[in-house]
C-alpha distance (Angstrom), angle and dihedral (degrees) to the residues before:
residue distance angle dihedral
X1 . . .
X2 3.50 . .
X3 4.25 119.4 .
X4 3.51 126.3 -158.0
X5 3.99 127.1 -138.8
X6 4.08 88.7 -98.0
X7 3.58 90.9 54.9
X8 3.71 99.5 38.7
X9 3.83 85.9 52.2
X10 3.85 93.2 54.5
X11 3.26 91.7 39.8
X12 3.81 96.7 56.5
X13 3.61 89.5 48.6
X14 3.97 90.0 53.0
X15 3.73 86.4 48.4
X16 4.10 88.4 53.6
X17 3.77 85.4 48.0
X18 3.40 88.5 50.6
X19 3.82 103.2 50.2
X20 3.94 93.6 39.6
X21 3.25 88.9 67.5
X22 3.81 98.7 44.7
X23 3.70 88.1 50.9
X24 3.99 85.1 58.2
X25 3.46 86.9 66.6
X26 3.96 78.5 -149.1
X27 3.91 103.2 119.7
X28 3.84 125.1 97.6
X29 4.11 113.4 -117.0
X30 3.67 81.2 -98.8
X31 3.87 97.7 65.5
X32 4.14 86.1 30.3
X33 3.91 86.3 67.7
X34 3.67 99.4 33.7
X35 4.25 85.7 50.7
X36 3.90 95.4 47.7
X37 4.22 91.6 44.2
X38 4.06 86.3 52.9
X39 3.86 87.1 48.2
X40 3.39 88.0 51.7
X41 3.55 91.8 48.1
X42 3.25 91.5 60.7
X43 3.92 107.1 42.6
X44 4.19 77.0 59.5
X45 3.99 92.7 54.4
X46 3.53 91.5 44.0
X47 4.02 109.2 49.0
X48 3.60 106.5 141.4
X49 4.03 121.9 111.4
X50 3.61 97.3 -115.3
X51 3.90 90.2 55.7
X52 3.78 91.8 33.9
X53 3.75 80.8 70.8
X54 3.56 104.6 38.6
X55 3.84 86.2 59.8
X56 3.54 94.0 41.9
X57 4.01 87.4 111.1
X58 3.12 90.2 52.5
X59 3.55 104.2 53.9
X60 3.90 92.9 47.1
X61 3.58 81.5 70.6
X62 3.80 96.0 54.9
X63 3.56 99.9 43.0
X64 3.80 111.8 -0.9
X65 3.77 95.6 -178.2
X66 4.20 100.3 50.3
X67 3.35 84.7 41.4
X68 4.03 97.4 48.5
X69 4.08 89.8 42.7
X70 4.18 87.2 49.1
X71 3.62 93.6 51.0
X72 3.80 93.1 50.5
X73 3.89 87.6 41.1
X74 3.94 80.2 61.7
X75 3.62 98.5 56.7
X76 3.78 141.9 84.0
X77 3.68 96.0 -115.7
X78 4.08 109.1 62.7
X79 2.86 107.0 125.7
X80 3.87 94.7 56.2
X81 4.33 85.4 50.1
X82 3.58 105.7 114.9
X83 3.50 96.6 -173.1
X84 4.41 153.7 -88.0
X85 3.99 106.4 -68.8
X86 3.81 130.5 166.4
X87 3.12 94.4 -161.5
X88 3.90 134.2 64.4
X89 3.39 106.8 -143.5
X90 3.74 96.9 50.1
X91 3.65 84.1 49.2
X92 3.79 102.3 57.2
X93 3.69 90.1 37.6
X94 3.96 86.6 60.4
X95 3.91 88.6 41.9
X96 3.85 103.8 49.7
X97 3.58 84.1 52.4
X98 3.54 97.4 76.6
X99 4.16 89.8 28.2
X100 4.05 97.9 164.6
X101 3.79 84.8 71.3
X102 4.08 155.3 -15.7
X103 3.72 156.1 73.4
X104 3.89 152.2 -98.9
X105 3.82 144.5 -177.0
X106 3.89 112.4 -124.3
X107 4.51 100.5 -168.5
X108 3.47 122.5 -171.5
X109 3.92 106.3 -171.4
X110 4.19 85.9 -150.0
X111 4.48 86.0 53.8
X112 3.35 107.9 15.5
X113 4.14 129.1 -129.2
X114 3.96 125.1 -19.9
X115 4.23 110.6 -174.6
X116 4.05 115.1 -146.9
X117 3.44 122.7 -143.4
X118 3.75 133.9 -171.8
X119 3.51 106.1 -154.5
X120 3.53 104.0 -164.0
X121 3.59 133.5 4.4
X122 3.46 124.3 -68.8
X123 3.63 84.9 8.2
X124 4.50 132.4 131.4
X125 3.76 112.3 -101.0
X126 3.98 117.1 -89.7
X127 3.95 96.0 -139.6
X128 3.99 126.3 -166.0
X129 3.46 133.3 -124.8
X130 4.22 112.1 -88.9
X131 4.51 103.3 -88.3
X132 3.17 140.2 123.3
X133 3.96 130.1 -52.1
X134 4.03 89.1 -98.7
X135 4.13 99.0 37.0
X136 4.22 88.9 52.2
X137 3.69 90.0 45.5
X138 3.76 97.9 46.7
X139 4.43 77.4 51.1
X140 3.43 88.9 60.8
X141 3.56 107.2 44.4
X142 3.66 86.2 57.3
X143 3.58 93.8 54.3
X144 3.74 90.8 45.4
X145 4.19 85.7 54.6
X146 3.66 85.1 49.5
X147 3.80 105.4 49.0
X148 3.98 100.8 13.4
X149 3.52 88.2 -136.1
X150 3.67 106.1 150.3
X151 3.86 134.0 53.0
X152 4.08 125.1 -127.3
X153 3.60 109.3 -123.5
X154 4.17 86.5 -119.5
X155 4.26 80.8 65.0
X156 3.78 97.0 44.1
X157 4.10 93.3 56.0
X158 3.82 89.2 40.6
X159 3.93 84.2 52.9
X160 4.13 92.6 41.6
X161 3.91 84.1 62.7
X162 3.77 97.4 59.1
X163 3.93 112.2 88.0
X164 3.93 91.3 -110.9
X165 3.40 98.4 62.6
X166 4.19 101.6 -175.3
X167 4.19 95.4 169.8
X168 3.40 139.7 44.0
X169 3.90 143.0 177.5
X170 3.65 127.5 -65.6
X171 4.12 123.9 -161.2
X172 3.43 118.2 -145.3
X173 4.18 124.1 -85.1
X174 3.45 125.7 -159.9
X175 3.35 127.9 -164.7
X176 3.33 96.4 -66.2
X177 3.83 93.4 41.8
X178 3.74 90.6 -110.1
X179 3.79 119.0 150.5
X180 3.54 112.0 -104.9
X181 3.74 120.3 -159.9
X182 3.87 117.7 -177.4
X183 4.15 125.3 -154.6
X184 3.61 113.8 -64.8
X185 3.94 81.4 -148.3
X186 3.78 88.1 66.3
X187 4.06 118.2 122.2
X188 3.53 120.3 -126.0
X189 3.60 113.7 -122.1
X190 3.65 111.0 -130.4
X191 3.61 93.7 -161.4
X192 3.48 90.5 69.1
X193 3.74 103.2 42.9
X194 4.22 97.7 39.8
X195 4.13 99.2 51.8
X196 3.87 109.8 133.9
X197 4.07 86.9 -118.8
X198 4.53 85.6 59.3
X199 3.71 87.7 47.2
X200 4.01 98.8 51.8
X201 3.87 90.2 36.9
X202 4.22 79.3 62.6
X203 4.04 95.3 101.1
X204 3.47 126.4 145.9
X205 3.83 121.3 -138.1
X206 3.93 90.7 -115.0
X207 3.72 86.5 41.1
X208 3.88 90.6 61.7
X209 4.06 95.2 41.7
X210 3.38 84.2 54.7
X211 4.01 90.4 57.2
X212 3.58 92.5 46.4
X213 3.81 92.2 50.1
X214 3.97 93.7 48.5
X215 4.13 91.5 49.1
X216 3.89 95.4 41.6
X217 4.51 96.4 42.8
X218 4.21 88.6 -116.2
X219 3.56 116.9 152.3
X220 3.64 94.5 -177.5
X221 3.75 130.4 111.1
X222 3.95 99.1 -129.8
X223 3.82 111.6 124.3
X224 3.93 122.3 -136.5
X225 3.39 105.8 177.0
X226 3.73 81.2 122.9
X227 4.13 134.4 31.4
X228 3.61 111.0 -86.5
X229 3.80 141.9 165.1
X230 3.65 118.7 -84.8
X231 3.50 110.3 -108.4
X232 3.49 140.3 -178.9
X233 4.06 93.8 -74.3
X234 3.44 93.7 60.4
X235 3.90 102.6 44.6
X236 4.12 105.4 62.9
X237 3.86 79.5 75.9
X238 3.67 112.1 36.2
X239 4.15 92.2 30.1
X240 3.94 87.7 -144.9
X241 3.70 123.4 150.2
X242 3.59 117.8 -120.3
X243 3.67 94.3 -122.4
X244 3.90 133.7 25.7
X245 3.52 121.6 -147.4
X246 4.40 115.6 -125.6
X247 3.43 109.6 -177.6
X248 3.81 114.9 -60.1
X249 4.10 86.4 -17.2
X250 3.59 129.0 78.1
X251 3.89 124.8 -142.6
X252 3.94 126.5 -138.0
X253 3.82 103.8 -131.7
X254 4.01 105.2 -138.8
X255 3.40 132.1 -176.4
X256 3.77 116.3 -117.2
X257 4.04 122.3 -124.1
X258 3.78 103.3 -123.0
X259 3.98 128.2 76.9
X260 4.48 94.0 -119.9
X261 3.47 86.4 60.9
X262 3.79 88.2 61.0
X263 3.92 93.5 37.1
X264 4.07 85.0 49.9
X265 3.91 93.5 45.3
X266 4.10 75.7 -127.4
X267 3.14 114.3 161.9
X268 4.39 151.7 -177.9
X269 3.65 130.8 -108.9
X270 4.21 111.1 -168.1
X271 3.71 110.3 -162.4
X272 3.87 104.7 157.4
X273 3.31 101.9 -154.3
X274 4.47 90.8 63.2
X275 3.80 89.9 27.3
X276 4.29 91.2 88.6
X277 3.54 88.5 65.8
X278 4.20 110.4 9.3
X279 3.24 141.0 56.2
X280 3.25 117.7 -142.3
X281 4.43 122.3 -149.5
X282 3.42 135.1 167.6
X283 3.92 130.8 -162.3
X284 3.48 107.8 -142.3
X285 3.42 131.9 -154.6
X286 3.92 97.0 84.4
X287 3.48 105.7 35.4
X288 3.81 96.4 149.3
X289 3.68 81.6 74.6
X290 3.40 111.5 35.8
X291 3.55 106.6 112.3
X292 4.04 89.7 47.7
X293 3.82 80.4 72.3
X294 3.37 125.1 79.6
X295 4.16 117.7 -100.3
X296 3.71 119.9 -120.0
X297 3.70 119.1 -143.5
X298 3.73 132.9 -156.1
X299 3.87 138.3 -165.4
X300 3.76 104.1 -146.9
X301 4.09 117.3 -155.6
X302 3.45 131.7 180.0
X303 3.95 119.9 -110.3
X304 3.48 76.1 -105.0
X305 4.06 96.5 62.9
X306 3.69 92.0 -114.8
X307 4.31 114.8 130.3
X308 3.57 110.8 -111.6
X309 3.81 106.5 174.0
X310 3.74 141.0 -49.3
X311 3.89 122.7 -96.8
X312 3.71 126.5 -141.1
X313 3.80 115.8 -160.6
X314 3.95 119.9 -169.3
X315 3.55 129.9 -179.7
X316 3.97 96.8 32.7
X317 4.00 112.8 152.5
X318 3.93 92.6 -141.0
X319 4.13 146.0 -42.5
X320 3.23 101.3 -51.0
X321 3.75 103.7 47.3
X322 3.48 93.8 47.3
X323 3.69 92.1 54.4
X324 3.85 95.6 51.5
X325 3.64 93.7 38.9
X326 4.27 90.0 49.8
X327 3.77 81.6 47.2
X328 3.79 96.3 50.3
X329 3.78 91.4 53.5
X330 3.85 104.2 52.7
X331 3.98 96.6 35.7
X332 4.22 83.8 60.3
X333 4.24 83.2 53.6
X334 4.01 90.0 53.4
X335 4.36 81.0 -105.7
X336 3.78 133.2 126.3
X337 3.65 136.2 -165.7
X338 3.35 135.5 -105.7
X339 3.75 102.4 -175.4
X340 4.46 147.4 1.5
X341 3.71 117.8 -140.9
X342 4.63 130.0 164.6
X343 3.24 133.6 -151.7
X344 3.47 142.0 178.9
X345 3.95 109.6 -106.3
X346 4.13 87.0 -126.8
X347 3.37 86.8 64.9
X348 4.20 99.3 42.8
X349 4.06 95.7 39.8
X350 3.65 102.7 92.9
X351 3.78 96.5 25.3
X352 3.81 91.4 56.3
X353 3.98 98.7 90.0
X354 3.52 102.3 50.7
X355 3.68 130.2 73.2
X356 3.50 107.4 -146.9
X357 4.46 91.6 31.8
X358 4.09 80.3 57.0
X359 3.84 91.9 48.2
X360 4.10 90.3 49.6
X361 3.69 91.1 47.8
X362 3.95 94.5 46.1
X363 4.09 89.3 59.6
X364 3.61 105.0 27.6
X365 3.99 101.3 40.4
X366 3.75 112.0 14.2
X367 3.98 116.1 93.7
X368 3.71 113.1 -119.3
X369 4.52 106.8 -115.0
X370 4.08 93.9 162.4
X371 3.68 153.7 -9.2
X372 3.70 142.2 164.2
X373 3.64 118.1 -88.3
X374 4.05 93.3 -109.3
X375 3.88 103.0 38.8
X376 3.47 140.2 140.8
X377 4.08 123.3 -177.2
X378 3.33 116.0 -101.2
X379 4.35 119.0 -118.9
X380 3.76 119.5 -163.6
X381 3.61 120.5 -108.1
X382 3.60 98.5 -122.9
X383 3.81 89.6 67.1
X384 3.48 97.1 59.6
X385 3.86 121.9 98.4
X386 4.21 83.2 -148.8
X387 4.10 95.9 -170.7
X388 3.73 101.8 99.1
X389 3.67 114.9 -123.0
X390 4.15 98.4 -149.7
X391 3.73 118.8 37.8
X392 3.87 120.8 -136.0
X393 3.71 145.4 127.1
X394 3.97 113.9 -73.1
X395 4.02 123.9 -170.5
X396 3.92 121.8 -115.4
X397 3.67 110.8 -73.7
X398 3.76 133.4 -148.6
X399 3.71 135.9 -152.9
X400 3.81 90.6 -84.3
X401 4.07 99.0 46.7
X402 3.53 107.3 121.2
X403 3.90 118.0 -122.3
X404 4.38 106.1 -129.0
X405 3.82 105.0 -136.3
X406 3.67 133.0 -172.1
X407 3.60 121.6 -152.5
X408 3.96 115.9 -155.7
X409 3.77 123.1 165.1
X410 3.89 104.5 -34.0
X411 4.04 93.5 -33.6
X412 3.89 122.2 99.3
X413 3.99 105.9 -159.4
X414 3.87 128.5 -174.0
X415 3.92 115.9 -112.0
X416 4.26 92.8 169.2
X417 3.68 121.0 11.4
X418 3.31 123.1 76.9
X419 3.72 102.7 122.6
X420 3.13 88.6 40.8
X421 3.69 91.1 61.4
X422 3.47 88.3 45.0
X423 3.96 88.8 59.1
X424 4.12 86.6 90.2
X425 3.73 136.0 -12.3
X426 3.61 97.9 -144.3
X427 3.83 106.7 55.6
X428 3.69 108.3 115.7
X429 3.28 93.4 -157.8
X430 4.32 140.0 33.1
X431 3.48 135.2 -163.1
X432 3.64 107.4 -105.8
X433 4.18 145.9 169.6
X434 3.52 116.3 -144.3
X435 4.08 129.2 -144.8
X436 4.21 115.6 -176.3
X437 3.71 118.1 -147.3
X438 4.07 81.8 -127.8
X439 3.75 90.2 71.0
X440 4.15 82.7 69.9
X441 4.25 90.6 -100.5
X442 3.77 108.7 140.4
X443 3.63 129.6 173.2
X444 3.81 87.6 -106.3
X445 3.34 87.2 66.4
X446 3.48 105.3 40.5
X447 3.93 81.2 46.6
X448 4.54 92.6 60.8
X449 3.85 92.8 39.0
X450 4.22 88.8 57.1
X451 3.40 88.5 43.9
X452 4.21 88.5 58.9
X453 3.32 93.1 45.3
X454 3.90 124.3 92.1
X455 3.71 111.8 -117.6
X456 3.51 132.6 -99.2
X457 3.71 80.5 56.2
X458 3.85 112.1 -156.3
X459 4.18 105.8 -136.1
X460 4.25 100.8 -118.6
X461 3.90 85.8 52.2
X462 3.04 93.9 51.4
X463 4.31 89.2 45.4
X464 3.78 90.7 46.9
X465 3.78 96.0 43.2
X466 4.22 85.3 52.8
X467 3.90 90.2 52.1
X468 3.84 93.4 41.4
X469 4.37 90.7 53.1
X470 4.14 93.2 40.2
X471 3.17 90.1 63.6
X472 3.20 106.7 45.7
């Protein structure tokens, strides 16, 4: 039935009406029913794509899943949508499991929608700020102009018809990973797929390459618009090997996907059995003595505050290269970082395989180059004994709360820092401060300085007011 700009007009205002008083949560389940059937009503009356999107508010707050899982449908990205969820855990358990690419909505009906993105593979979620559908989706079309890190459906088919087919299509999961399907009778919303960020995000592979090639001076034909093993096309120029030796394992060299790495001569190591929780670079141009220089080591966060993965940089001439060239790497994943440290590699070579042997090393051996002004290292979940020993109130924490730790014998136990572990279950590692029961702190202690303290108690007052009474 067609509706004419009068009638759309009143109608919208009805429809505000409408959801006002919804958003009261004031009505009896009479008027509830009545409300939503009028809504409906009107969604019926009013079926063409402009309106669909005026009243796209609207119908989030009828049905916030169908109309989540429509407004992805309408988008150039579906089949890197992993899915609706309420819930983040469910959410990033669905997301890491296709971690070279993708995204999700997270809604809250109390905040609205947040959209998580993994910018590269292998890589934490970027995640929005809470909005609406629209204002988180317009956030992550600019990051996906800024970083490139996500594929139109139009360049995933193209790329499913070369022989090495590395991606393929994903349905839809809900919350409870159920395959949704929407109405084939839907109509697209060219809003969504005709934005000026969809139409520069358009690049070919070759198109890319060719943008690499222009930035860096190459002439050649080899394509980067993904990381690959050096071969043979790329050497005459940048006389690397195609593997370095580390210790008793040998690292791939690979080129990296983005044009400073080129510029830099920057470029990847792949070892498997580090890559879960390192990165591995290398700055070229003298690799016959790279590991005669000292290693530079970075803690990588999200923007965010969440730990995404150490970085190991070899090769770098001093400091201050090593710095920019760290920072270069994880601001083209969507990362920052939180600190800089060297070491020798004598000291790094048999602690290079092993999470939690790497994490020891990194605070107990490695010289301390740079670190944000508010920062606190970063421990690996796994080490912490997470039940908390003493019960009392804490305040709200945030991603970059620090986690108070006491280490006694060969157990690390949590003082402050339960909601702050609660904050995500799939952070592998938190932001911590660390007392030892060798510095004279016992429980008993900790035990009369909480009881002095005013509850909620915030976690660095509590840390401070532990210093202040040991040593007294």
């Amino acid at each position: 039935m067609s509706v004419d700009a009068l009638e759309k007009s009143l109608l919208i205002k009805e429809l505000r009406d409408l959801t006002h008083d919804l958003e009261r949560q004031a009505l009896s389940f009479y008027e509830i029913a009545r409300s939503k059937k009028r809504i409906h009503e009107i969604f019926e009356l009013c079926d063409e794509p402009i309106f669909k999107k005026q009243v796209l508010g609207y119908k989030a707050q009828i049905n916030p899943e169908a109309t989540t899982l429509e407004f992805a449908d309408q988008t150039l990205y579906r089949q890197s949508f992993r899915g609706y969820f309420q819930e983040d855990n469910l959410l990033e358990e669905a997301l890491y499991a296709h971690p070279e690419s993708g995204w999700a909505f997270l809604h809250h009906a109390s905040e609205g929608w947040q959209i998580w993105l993994i910018p590269a593979a292998d890589r934490t979620a970027l995640i929005s700020e809470w909005g609406s559908i629209e204002t988180v989706f317009s956030w992550m079309m600019e990051q996906l102009h800024h970083y490139h890190c996500l594929k139109t459906d139009q360049e995933l088919e193209l790329i499913a018809l070369q022989p090495k087919n590395r991606f393929h299509k994903y349905k839809h999961i809900s919350t409870e990973h159920i395959s949704h399907s929407l109405p084939e009778t839907a109509e697209p919303d060219m809003t969504f797929n005709n934005s000026p960020a969809d139409a520069q995000l358009s690049l070919k592979p070759r198109d890319i390459s060719a943008y690499f090639r222009k930035k860096s001076g190459q002439s050649s034909e080899v394509e980067v618009d993904e990381t690959h093993p050096l071969t043979a096309t790329d050497r005459p120029a940048q006389n690397l090997p195609v593997t370095l030796q580390l210790g008793a394992h040998q690292a791939l060299v690979t080129v990296l996907n983005f044009p400073e790495a080129l510029e830099q001569q920057l470029y990847g190591l792949k070892l498997p059995e580090v890559a879960q929780f390192t990165d591995l670079l290398i700055f070229a141009p003298d690799q016959e003595n790279v590991l005669q220089r000292p290693v530079y080591l970075a803690e990588q966060i999200s923007t965010q505050g969440r730990f995404i993965k150490y970085l190991a940089l070899f090769g770098a001439e001093d400091e201050m290269q090593a710095i920019r060239l760290a920072r270069v790497s994880a601001e083209q994943q969507g990362n920052d970082l939180a600190s800089v440290r060297m070491i020798n590699w004598a000291s790094l070579e048999g602690q290079l395989h092993q999470h939690e042997a790497f994490f020891e090393v990194f605070t107990e051996k490695a010289t301390v180059v740079w670190n944000k002004d508010t920062y606190f290292p970063y421990i690996p979940a796994q080490l912490i004994h997470t039940q908390k020993f003493i019960q009392f109130d804490e305040t709200a924490a945030e991603t970059e709360t620090p986690v108070i730790l006491l280490k006694e014998r060969q157990k690390i136990r949590v003082i402050h820092g339960q909601k702050r572990l609660e904050l995500s279950q799939m952070e592998q590692a938190f932001p911590h401060l660390l007392l030892d029961r060798q510095q004279g702190i016992s429980w008993q202690l900790i035990q009369r300085v909480i009881n002095r303290l005013e509850q909620p108690i915030e976690a660095l007052q509590l840390y401070e007011a532990i210093q202040v009474y040991s040593e007294e």
